[in-house]
C-alpha positions in Angstrom: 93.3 119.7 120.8 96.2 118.5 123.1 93.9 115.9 124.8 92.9 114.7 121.3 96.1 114.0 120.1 96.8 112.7 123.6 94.1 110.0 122.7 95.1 109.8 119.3 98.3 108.8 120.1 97.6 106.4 123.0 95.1 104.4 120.3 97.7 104.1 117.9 100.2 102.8 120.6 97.4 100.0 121.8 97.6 99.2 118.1 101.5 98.8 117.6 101.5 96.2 120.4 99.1 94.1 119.0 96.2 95.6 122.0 92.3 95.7 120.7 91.2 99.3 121.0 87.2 99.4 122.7 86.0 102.3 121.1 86.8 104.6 118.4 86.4 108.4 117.2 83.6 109.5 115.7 83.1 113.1 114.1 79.9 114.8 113.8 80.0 117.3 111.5 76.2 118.6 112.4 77.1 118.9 115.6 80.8 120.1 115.4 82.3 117.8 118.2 84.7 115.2 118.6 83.3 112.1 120.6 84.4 108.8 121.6 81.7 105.5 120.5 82.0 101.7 121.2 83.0 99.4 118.9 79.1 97.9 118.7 77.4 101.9 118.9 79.8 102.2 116.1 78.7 99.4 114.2 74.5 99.9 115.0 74.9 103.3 113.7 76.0 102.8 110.5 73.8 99.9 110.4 70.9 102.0 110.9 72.4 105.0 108.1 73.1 102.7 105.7 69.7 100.8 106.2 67.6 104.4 106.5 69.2 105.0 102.7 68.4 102.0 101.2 65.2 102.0 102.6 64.3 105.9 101.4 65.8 105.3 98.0 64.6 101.2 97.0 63.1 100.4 93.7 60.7 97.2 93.6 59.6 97.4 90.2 60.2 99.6 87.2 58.2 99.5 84.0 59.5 98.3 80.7 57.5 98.2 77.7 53.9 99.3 78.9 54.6 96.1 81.9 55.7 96.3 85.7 59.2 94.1 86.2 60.4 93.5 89.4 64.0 95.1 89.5 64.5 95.1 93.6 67.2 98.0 93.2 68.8 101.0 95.0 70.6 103.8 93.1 72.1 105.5 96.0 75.0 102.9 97.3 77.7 101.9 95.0 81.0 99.8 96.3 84.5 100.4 95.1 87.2 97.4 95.5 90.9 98.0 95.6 93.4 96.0 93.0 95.0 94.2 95.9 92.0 91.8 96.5 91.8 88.4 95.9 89.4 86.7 93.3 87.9 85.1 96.8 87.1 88.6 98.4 85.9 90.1 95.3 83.3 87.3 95.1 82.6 88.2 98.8 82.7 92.0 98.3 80.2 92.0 95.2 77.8 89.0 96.7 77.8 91.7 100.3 76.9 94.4 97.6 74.3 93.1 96.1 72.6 91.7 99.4 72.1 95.8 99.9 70.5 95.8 96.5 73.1 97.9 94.8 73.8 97.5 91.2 76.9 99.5 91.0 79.7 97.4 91.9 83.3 97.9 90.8 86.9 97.4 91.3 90.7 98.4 90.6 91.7 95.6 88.9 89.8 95.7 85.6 91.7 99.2 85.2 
């Protein structure tokens, strides 16, 4: 635990002064353990989750009155804005949401 925070703390120094950190924590929780990943490990593996989801959970047509329509969907991803975005990274953040086929896009400031 001491060495841990010993990291923790020298990351969030590398921070203050402006310094890139080259690799982050990760967390397993089927494995228990606390290990260290590259920024670009970090990056592939969610990659590969978030494509392994979509891939297991994609809709291509669904049938509507009796006919097939192509709907090119997933169910399982939604995306959640914040308020403080601009109109310019909403646009972004629901055109990058659709791109993974998810229909469920929403944000803070309609609230």
């Amino acid at each position: 635990m001491i060495g841990e925070t010993a990291a923790w703390t020298r990351r969030l120094r590398a921070r203050s002064r402006g310094q890139a950190t080259t690799r982050v924590s990760a967390f397993y929780t089927s494995r228990e353990s606390n290990s260290e990943l590259t920024w670009k490990d970090a990056a592939e593996r969610i990659a590969r989750k978030i494509q392994k989801v979509r891939d297991e959970t994609w809709i291509s047509t669904e049938n509507v009155g009796g006919k097939d329509v192509p709907v090119n969907r997933t169910d399982a991803m939604a995306f959640l804005g914040g308020a403080q975005n601009t109109n310019e990274e909403c646009y972004l953040f629901q055109k990058a949401a659709r791109l993974f086929g998810s229909v469920f896009v929403e944000h803070q400031a309609r609230l």
